[in-house]
C-alpha positions as semicolon CSV with decimal commas, in nm:
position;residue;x (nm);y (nm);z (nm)
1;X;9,148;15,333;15,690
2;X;9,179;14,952;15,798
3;X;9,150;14,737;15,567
4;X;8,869;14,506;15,483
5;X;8,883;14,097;15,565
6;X;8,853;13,903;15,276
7;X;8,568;13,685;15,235
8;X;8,707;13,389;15,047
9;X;8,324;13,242;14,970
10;X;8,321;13,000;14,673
11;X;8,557;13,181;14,439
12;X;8,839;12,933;14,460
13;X;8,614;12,630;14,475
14;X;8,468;12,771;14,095
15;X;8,795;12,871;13,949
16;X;8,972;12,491;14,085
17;X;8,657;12,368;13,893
18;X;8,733;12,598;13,566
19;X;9,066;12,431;13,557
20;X;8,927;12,060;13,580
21;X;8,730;12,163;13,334
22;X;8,996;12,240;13,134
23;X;9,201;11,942;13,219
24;X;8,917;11,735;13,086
25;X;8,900;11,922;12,835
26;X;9,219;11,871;12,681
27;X;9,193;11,476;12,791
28;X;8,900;11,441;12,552
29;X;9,088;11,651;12,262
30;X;9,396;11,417;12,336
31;X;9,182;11,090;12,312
32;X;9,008;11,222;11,993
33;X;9,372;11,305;11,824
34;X;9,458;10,943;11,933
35;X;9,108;10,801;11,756
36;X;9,134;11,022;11,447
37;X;9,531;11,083;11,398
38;X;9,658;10,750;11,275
39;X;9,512;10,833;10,939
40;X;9,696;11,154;10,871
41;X;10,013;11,193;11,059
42;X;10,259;10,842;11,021
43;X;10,332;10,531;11,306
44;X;10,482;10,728;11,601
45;X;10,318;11,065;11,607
46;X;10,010;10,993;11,650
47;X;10,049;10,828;11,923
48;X;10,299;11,071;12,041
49;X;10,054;11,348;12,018
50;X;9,811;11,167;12,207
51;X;10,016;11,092;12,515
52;X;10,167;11,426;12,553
53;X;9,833;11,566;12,513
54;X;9,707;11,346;12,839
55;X;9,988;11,413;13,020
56;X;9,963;11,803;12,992
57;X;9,570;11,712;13,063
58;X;9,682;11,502;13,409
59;X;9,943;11,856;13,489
60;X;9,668;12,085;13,470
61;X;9,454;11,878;13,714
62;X;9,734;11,861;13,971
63;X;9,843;12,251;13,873
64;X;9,442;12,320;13,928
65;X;9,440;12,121;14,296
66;X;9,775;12,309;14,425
67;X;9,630;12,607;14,323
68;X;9,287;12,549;14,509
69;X;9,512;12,501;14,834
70;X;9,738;12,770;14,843
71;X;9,503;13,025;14,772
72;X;9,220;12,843;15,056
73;X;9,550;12,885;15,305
74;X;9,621;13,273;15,176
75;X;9,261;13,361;15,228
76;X;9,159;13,184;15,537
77;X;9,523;13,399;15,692
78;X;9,683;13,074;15,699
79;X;9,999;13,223;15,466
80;X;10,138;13,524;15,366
81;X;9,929;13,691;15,045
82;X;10,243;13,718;14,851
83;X;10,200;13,357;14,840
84;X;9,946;13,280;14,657
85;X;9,982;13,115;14,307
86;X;10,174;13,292;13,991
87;X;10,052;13,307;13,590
88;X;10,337;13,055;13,506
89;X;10,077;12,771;13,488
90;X;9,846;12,963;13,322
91;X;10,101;13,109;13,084
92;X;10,240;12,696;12,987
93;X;9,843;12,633;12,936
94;X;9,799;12,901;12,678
95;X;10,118;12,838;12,526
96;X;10,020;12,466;12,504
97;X;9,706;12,517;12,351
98;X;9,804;12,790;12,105
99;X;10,061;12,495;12,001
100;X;9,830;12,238;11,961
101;X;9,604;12,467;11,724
102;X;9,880;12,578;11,549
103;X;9,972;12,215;11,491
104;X;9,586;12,127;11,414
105;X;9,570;12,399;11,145
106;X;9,912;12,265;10,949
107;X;9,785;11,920;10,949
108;X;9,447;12,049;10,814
109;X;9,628;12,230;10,537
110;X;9,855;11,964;10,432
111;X;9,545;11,708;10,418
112;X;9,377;11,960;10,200
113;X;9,675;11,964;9,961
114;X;9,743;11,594;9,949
């Protein structure tokens, strides 16, 4: 049985899209905490929060455009298939964001309280 070629249609195009989405995303949440944290969290970290949060937010775009090309060169035969793209990025982006709602949810609570 010979194996079928792959047909690489549209399906990295949408899933390089899914992560700008993302990136922007996490840009918008990251300008937000810098418009609404000054009031609850003290001088620096705000602002800290902010900027980390756009830089993560400028990784994911560039993570989301290396990704688009390596897997366009794997599928058009251009590279072997063992090189196409691991979870790590995707594994940093969940980890990130379960962080930043973790973080969300204790300043919540200690607004609450105060």
């Amino acid at each position: 049985m010979t194996a079928l070629p792959s047909d690489p249609g549209l399906q990295p195009e949408r899933t390089e899209l899914a992560w700008r989405r993302t990136a922007l995303t996490i840009a918008i949440g990251s300008l937000v905490a810098l418009r609404l944290l000054p009031a609850s969290l003290g001088d620096p970290w705000w602002a800290l929060a902010g900027v980390v949060g756009l830089l993560f937010a400028s990784g994911v775009w560039v993570l989301g455009r290396r990704r688009l090309r390596a897997a366009t060169l794997v599928l058009s035969g251009g590279a072997e298939p063992n090189r196409m793209p691991g979870g790590a990025a995707l594994a940093s982006l969940g980890t990130f964001v379960f962080a930043v709602g973790v973080t969300a949810a204790v300043i919540v609570l200690i607004d609450r309280a105060a």
